[in-house]
N, C-alpha and C positions, 0 to 999 in steps of 0.2 A: 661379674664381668660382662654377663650377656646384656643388661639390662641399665647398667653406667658406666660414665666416662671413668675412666681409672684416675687420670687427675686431676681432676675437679669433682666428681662424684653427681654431676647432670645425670641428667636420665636420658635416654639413650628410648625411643618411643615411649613405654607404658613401664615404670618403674615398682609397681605395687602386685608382682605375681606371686597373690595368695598359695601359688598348687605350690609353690616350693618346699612345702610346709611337710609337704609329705617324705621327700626327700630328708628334710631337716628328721621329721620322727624318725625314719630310718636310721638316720645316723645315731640318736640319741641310743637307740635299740640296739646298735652295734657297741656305745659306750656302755650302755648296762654290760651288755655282752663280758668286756673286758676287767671293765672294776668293780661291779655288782651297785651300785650306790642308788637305789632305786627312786632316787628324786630326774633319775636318768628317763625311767622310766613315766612318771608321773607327768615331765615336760610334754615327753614325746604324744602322750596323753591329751593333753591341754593341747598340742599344735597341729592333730587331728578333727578334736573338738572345732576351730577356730573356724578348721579350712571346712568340715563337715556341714556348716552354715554359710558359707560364703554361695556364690551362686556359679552356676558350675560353667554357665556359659562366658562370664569372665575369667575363665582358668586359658592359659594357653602353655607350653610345653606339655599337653596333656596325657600322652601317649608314655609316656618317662615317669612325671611326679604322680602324677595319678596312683597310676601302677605300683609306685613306689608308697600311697597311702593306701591304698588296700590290702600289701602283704603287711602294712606297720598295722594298721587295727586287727587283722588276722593272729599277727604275733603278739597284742597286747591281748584280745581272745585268749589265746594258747598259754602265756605266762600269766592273766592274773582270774581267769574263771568265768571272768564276766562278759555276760550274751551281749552285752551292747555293742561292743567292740567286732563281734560276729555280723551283726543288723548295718554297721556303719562298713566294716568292708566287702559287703554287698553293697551295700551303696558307690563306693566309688569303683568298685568291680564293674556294675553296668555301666558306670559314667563312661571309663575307660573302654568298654568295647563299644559304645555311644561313638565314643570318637571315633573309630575306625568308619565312621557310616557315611562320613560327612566329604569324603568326594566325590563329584558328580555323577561317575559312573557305580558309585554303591550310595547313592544320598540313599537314606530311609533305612528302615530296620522293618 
């Protein structure tokens, strides 16, 4: 709804906000949570993967989904072993305190 017209489905400025992704693995991690079906988890996987390639400075709600794909690779980490998952929520872990820099009176790090 932030990002199209509801009845017509136009887009509303920039329609294509890759960071949602993160959000989205959260929730998928929330359904493993409830029904166990581990193709839950494997999504959520692949829509970390996607955003992990995309380029960061095209992300905007950043401060929210970001955030929300750093604890989802942490929890893919934690439930399936694998370090990659650890490497990639450092990675959006800096993005997201990245963001915090970017107003004029704190630009830089």
């Amino acid at each position: 709804p932030l990002f199209w017209w509801l009845d017509d489905a136009a887009p509303v400025m920039r329609a294509d906000d890759a960071s949602s992704a993160g959000a989205f693995a959260w929730l998928l991690i929330r359904a493993f949570d409830l029904w166990g079906d581990p193709r839950y988890l494997a999504a959520a996987g692949t829509a970390l993967e996607v955003l992990h390639r995309a380029n960061i400075d095209d992300m905007y709600s950043e401060s929210v989904v970001i955030a929300r794909a750093a604890w989802s690779a942490h929890e893919l980490a934690q439930r399936t072993g694998d370090a990659r998952w650890s490497e990639i929520a450092a990675d959006f872990t800096a993005a997201t305190l990245r963001m915090m820099y970017w107003s004029p009176e704190r630009a830089g790090m």
